[in-house]
Each structure stands twice: as structure tokens, then as C-alpha cells.
C-alpha positions in Angstrom: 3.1 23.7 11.8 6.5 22.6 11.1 5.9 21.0 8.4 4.6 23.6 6.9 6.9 25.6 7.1 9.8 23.5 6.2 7.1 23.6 3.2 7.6 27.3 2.6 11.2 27.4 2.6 11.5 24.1 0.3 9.2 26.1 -2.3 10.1 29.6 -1.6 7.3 30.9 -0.9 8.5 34.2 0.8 9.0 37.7 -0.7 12.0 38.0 -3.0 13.5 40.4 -0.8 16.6 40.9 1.5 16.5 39.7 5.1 17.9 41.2 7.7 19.7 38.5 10.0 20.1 39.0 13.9 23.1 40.5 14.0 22.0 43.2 11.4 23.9 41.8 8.6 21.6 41.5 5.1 20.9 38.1 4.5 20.1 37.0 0.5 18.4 33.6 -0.4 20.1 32.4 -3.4 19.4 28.8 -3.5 17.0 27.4 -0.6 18.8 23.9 -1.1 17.9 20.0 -1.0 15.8 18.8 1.7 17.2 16.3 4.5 14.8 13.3 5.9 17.5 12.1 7.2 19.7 13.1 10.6 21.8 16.6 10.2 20.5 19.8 9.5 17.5 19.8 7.3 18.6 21.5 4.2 21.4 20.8 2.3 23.7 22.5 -0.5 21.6 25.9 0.4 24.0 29.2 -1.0 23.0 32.4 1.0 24.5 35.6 0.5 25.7 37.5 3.8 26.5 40.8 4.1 27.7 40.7 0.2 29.2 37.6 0.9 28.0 34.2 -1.2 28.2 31.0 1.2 27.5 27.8 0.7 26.5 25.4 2.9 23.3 23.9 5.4 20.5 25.4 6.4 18.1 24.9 9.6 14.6 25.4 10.7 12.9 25.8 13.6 9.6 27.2 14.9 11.5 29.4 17.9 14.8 29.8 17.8 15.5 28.2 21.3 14.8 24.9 19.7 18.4 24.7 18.6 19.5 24.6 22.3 16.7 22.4 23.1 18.1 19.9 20.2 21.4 19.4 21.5 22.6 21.3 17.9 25.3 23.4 19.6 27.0 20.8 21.0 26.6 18.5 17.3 29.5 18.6 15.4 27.0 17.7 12.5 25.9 21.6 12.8 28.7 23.3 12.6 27.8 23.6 8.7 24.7 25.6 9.3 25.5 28.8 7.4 22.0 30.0 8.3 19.5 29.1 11.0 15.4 29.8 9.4 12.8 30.7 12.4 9.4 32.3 13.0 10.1 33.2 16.3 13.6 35.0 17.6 13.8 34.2 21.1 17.7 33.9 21.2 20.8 34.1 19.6 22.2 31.0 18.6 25.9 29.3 17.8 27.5 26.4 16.8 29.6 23.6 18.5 32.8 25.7 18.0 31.6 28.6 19.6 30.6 31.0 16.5 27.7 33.0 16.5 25.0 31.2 13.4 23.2 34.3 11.5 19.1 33.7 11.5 16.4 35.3 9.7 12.7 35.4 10.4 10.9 34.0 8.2 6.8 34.7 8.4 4.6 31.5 6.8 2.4 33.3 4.0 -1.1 34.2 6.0 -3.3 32.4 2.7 -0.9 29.6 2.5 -1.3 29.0 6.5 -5.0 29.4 6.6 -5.7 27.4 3.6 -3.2 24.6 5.4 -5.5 24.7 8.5 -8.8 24.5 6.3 -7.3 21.0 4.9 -6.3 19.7 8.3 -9.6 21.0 9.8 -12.3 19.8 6.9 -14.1 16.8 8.0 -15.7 16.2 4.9 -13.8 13.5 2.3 -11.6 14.4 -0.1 -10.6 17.5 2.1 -9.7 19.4 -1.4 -13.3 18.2 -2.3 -14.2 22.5 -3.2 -11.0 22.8 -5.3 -11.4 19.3 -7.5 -13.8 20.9 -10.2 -11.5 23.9 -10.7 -8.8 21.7 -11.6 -8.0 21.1 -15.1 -8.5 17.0 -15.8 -4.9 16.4 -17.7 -3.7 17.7 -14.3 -5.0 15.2 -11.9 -4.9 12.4 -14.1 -0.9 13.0 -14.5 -1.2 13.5 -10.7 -3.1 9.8 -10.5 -0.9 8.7 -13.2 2.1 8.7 -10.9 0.5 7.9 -7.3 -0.6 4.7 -9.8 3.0 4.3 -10.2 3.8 4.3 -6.5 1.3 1.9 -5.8 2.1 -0.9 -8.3 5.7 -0.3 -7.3 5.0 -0.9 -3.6 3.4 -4.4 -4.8 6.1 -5.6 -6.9 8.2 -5.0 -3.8 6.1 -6.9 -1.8 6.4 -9.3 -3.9 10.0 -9.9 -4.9 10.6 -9.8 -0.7 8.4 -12.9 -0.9 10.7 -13.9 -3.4 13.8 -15.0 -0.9 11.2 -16.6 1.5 10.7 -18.9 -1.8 14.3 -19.9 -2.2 13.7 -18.2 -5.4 11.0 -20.2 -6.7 8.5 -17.9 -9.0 6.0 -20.4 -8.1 5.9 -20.5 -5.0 5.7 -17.1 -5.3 2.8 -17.1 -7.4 0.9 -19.4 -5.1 1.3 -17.5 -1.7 0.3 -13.8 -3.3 -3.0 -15.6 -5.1 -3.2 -17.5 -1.5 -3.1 -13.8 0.3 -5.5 -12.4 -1.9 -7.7 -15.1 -1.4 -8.3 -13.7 2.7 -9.6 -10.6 0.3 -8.8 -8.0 4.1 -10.1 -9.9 7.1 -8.2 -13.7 6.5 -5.4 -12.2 4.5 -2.7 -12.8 6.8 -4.2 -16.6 7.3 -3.9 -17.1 3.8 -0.5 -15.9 3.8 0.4 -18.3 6.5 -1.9 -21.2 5.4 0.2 -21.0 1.8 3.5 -20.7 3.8 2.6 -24.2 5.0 2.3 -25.9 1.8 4.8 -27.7 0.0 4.1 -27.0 -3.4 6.4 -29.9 -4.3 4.3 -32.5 -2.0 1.3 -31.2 -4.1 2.5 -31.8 -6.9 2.2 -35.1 -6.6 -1.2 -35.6 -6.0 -2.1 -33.0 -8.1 -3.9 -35.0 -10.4 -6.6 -35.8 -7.2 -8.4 -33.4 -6.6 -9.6 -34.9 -3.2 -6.5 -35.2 -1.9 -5.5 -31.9 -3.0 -8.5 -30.5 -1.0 -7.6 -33.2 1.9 -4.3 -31.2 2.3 -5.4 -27.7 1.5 -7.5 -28.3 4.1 -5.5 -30.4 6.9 -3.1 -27.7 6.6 -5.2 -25.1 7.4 -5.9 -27.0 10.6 -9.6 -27.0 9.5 -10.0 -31.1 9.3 -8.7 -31.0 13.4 -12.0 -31.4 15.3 -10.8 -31.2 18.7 -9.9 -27.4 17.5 -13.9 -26.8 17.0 -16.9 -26.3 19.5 -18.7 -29.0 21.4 -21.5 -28.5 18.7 -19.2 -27.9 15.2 -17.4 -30.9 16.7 -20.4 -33.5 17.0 -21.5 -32.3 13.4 -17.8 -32.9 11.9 -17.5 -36.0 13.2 -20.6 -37.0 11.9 -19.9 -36.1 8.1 -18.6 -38.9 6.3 -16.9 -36.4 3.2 -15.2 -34.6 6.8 -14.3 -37.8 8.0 -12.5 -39.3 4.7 -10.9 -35.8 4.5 -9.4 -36.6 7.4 -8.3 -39.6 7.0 -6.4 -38.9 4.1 -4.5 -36.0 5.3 -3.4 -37.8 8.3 -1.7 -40.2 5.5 -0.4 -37.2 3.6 0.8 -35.2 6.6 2.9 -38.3 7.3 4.1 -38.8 4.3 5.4 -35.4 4.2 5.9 -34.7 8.0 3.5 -31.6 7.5 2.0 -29.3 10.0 -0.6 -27.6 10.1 -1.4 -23.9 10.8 -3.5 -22.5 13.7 -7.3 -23.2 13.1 -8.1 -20.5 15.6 -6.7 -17.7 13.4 -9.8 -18.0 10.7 -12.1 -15.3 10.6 -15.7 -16.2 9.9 -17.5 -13.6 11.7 -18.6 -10.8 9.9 -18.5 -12.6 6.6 -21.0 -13.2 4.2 -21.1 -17.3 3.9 -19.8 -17.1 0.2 -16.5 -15.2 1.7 -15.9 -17.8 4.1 -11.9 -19.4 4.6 -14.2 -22.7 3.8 -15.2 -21.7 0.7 -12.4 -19.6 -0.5 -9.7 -23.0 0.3 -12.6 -25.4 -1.7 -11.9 -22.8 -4.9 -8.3 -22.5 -4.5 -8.1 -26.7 -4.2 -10.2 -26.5 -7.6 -7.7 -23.9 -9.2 -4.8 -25.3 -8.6 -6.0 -28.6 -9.8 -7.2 -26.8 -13.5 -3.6 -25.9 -13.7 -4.9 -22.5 -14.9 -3.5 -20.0 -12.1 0.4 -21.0 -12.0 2.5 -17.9 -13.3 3.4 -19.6 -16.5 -0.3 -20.3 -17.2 -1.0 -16.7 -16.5 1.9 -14.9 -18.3 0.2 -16.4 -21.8 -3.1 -14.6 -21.3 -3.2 -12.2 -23.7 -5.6 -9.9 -22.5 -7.5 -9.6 -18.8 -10.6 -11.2 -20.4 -8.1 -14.1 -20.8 -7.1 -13.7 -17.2 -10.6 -13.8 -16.1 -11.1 -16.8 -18.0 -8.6 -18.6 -16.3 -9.4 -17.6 -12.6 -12.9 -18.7 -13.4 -13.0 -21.4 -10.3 -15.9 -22.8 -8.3 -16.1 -24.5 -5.1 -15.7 -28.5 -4.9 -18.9 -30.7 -5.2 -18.8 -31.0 -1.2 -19.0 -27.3 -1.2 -21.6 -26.8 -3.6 -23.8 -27.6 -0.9 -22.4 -26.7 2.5 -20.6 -23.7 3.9 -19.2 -25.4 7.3 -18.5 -28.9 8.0 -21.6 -31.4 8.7 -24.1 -28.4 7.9 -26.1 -28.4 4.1 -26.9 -25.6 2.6 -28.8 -25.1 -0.6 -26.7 -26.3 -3.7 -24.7 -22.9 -5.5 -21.8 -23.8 -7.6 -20.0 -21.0 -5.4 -18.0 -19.8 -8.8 -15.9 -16.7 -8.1 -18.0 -13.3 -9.5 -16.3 -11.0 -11.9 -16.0 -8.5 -9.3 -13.9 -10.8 -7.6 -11.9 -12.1 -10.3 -11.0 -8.6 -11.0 -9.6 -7.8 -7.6 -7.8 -10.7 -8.0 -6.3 -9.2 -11.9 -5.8 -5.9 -10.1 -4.2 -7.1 -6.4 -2.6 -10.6 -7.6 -2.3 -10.7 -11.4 -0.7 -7.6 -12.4 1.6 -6.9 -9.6 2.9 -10.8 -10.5 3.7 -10.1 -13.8 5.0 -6.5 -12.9 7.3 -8.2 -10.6 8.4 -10.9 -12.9 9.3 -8.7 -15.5 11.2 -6.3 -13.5 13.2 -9.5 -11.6 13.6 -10.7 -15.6 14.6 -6.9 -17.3 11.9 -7.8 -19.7 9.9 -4.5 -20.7 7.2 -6.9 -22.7 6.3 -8.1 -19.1 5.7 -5.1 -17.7 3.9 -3.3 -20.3 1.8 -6.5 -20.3 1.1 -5.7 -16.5 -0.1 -2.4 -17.8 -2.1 -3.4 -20.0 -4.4 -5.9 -17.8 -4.9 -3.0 -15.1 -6.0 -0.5 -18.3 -8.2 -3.4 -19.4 -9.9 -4.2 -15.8 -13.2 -2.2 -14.3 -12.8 0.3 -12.1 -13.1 -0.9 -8.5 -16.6 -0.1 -6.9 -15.9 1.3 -3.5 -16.4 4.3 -1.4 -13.7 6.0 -1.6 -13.9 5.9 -6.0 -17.5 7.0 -5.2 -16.7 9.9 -3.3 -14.2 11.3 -5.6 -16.9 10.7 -8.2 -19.4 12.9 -6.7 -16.5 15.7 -6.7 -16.6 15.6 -10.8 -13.5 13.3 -11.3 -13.6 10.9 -14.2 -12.2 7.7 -13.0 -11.4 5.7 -16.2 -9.8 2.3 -14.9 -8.4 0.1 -12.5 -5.1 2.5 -12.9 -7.1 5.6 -11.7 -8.8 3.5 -8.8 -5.5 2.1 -7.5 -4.0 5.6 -7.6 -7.6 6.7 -5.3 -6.7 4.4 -3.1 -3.4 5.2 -2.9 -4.0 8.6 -2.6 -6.5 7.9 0.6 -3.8 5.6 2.4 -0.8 7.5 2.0 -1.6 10.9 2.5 -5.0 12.1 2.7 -5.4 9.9 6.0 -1.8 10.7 7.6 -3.6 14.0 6.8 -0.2 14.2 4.6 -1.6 17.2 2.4 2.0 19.5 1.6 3.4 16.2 -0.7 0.1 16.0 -2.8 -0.2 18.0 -6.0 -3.5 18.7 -5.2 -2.7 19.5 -1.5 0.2 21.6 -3.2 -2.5 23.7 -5.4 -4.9 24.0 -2.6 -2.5 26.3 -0.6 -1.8 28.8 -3.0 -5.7 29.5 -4.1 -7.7 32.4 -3.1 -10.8 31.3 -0.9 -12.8 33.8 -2.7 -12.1 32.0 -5.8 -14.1 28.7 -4.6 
């Protein structure tokens, strides 16, 4: 409850009326001031008027007004700006580290705002504002998505030029770990991260004509060709297959060439996967891409359009591949290509954010809008959370409006984060009957 009301002050939503402080002084809120995340008293800059007197200075709020004891603020020096303490409750006076008495007002949170609050927190159903989404007009939210959009590509592009100083500033080694990650696509993400970290790009490259040895390494690296690492049963099939077996053989040659070593085996997921989603699988098409010479950031950069993109990402598993799933065990033959769903995740998650990032490490606005442009041109993202907000009568027009969904879900609707959502924001101030 808090929360909330640090909500109602930072919004003013209390009568425009004089208040009568503790000390029976009149109390006038001029200017409720700039909220604090930070330590010290949580609004700054607030001007009050006292007893006819304008101040300026710090506001603070608690639920009872014994908190301030409780917090150590009368013996904080940091508090001795406080021109006015903010409470629901007046259990006691209050004063500062030099001894003065701090005026404070009771301040009641709105009975509609609170109940509507406690609806939101209480709904089980998702969104939680689901009953107020059709009453909203559509320019609204979509300026609303339009900016949580915004937060989330940011995020990325973070992420991203972080990974940049782990690369010794090499854009393409960059460009290879976040495909890499993306590749784990949630359960082997981390792997993948990891399993790139490994490679060295420049070792690569000079076997990058080969495509076997490429594959030889992707996989020795990944500490997939180790059959000691496997079960009794995996282990007598691997040892068996003569493709498994020259694999080997030619990454022990690489790896001491290069005084590689590989990652953890053990930290693959293959449970719980469907067999085309297997770290197998997914290496075999990433040892295929990077020998087309299609997904570097250069290549990408000179697509034109996401249909280019796509294009280019178009990958398949190796001829080994084609028929197995695990070492030593066939499987009917499937070129394994990537689908178009996939590809897209990989536009929206990977290719995008890349070239977002690029462009703002580079000041170069044609980058970025280019960024832009491939999320406007890719399909919106099939999931549940896109379909629920469907079935509440939101059009969801692109990959920019599923992002900001998602973001939306993640960074406030499930930290139940309602009072910094516009919607959330709307939702308090409506009249139940209305609904």
C-alpha cells in the first residue's frame, strides 16, 4: 500500500484543499515535487506553504507516522530537509536530527483509486486490466506500446554493446555470440552463450572454407564429440559411427592446433525438446551458416528489407544431420532447414537489436531506422501472451507491438507493477459502474 500512496502524492490525487498539519498550522501543497528512488527523503524540490509561509524543500511519506522513528530518520542528517512529513496514520509527533519539531499532514488514499488498486492486484485473470482494454481508445495504447517497444529494444542493444568489451571490441564476434544465444531459443540459451564464448572466430576462419572441419570444431567445442561425457549406451553407439569418429579425430587436431577447450557437455538441454530443437541440430545449422558466409554483421547490414534477412538466415542442417538427431542413431532423412517462424525470432531477438546496437555504437541514424524497419516488416510473434491480449480487442500490428506485449508482461504486469503502466494509470481513476 505504499506504493500506492507514494502514487497519490506523485499525481496529486487529493482534494485541492488546505491541510491542517499537527501542530494546527494550515498546510498548502504548492508543488508535490520530484520523486526519489534513491536513498534520502522520497520527494525532492516539493514547495509547501505553512501557516502563510512558502517553503521549499523535501518531502516524506510513510504509512504511520512512527515509521520515521522506526527508520533511523531522526537521527539522519539526510532529513533534516524534510519541510513536511506525508502520513495516513498520526500516531506521533515527529522531528528531525537537530531537534525541530517536522509539520505532518494526513493524507487519505482516494477510496475508488484504492479499491480499483486492490481489484488489479487481486484479478487472477490475464491482462488484469482485461475489463478496461475495449474502453480504451486504440491511438492510446498503441502510443503506450509504442514506447514499452522502445524500452525493450533499448534493453537489447544494451545487452549487446556489454557483449561488446567481452569482444575486445570486435563487432563480429559480437555478431556471432548473440546469433549463438539465440540459437538455445530459452532452454540452451545460456549454452550457446558459453559454447560461442569458446570459439575463436579467428581459428575458424581458417578452415572456414571446410565445412567439416568447421562442424568438427563447432562441435568439439561444445564438448559433444567427448564420448567418455555420454551414457554407457550413447557411448557404445558414438563410438560406433564412423562420421562421429572422423569428427573426432579432427578436432583433436584442431584443438591442438589452437590449444582449445571445450565447454561442459553436461550443460545441454535435450529433454523437453522436440528433436528438431535439439543443441545437435541447432550447432549442425549454425556450422552450415557460418560457412555460407550469409549471417556475419556485414552480410546482414546490406539486406535491404527482412525478406532479405530471411533469405540469408535460410540454413539447414549438415548431410550427417539430415538423417540423425543424436550421434550413432538414424532417423528419417529431413533437410532440418530453419522455418520462417524461426527465422523471424531470429530477425526480431538477433537481427534487429544487432543493427540497433551497431548504429547507436556508430551515431549512424540510417542504422537504426534500418532496425526499425525489419521489426515493422516481421510477423507478429504467435504466443500466448499476444493471444490473450487479442481476445481483449487489441489490434496487434507487428513484431513492434508484440515485443512491447511482452515487455509489458515481464516488466510490470508480473512484478504485478500496475501504478507505472498507462493502462494501470487509467485503470485507477475509472468508475466500476462504468465497466
Amino acid at each position: 500500500m505504499e506504493k500506492l500512496f507514494h502514487y497519490v502524492w506523485k499525481h496529486a490525487l487529493f482534494p485541492l484543499r488546505n491541510f491542517t498539519a499537527d501542530d494546527g498550522q494550515t498546510v498548502e501543497v504548492v508543488d508535490v515535487g520530484l520523486q526519489n528512488h534513491d536513498a534520502g527523503p522520497d520527494f525532492f524540490n516539493a514547495k509547501v506553504r505553512i501557516g502563510g509561509q512558502l517553503w521549499a524543500g523535501n518531502v516524506e511519506l510513510h504509512i504511520r507516522s512512527s515509521q520515521w522513528k522506526q527508520h533511523g530518520h531522526d537521527r539522519d542528517k539526510a532529513y533534516n530537509s524534510v519541510i513536511l512529513h506525508v502520513v495516513c496514520e498520526a500516531d506521533c509527533a515527529v522531528w528531525n536530527e537537530l531537534g525541530e519539531r517536522v509539520p505532518q499532514i494526513v493524507l487519505a488514499i482516494p477510496a475508488r483509486i484504492k479499491t480499483n488498486y486492490e481489484h488489479l492486484l487481486q484479478e487472477d485473470r490475464y491482462p488484469r486490466c482485461h475489463r478496461l482494454i475495449p474502453h480504451i481508445a486504440a491511438d492510446e495504447i498503441h502510443a503506450w506500446l509504442a514506447d514499452l517497444f522502445i524500452e525493450r529494444f533499448e534493453r537489447k542493444a544494451a545487452d549487446i554493446l556489454a557483449r561488446l568489451d567481452d569482444c575486445a571490441g570486435s563487432w563480429e564476434d559480437v555478431c556471432f555470440r548473440t546469433l549463438a544465444r539465440n540459437f538455445g531459443f530459452g532452454l540452451n540459451t545460456d549454452a550457446f552463450e558459453q559454447w560461442a564464448k569458446s570459439i575463436p572466430l579467428h581459428a575458424v576462419d581458417h578452415h572456414r572454407d571446410d565445412l567439416f572441419q568447421i562442424e568438427a570444431l563447432f562441435f568439439g567445442q561444445a564438448g559433444l564429440l567427448d564420448a567418455d561425457a555420454a551414457k554407457p549406451k550413447q557411448r557404445e553407439k558414438m563410438l560406433s559411427d564412423d562420421y562421429f569418429l572422423r569428427l573426432q579425430n579432427e578436432y583433436r587436431f584442431l584443438a591442438k592446433k589452437f590449444s582449445l577447450t571445450p565447454v561442459d557437455p553436461h550443460q545441454w538441454r535435450f529433454l523437453r525438446l522436440r528433436p528438431q530443437s535439439f543443441p545437435t541440430i541447432r550447432l549442425s545449422q549454425l556450422a552450415q551458416l557460418h560457412f555460407n558466409r550469409t549471417a556475419g554483421l556485414a552480410a546482414l547490414i546490406e539486406c535491404r528489407s527482412a525478406a532479405d534477412v530471411e533469405k540469408a538466415l535460410a540454413t539447414h542442417a549438415t548431410p550427417y544431420w539430415q538423417t540423425h538427431y543424436l550421434f550413432g542413431e538414424t532417423s528419417d532423412r529431413n533437410e532440418k532447414g530453419l522455418s520462417r517462424p524461426t527465422i523471424e525470432s531470429l530477425i526480431i531477438n538477433t537481427v534487429a537489436p544487432l543493427i540497433y546496437a551497431y548504429g547507436r555504437f556508430r551515431r549512424d541514424k540510417t542504422l537504426r531506422d534500418k532496425a526499425f524497419m525489419l521489426m515493422e516488416q516481421t510477423r507478429v510473434e504467435q504466443n500466448n501472451i499476444i493471444r490473450l491480449w487479442r481476445e481483449c480487442g487489441l489490434n496487434v500490428e507487428s513484431s513492434c507491438d508484440s515485443q512491447a506485449l511482452i515487455q509489458l508482461k515481464k516488466e510490470y504486469c508480473d512484478r504485478k507493477d500496475c501504478l507505472r503502466c498507462r493502462i494501470g494509470h487509467k485503470y485507477l481513476r475509472i468508475d466500476e459502474k462504468e465497466l
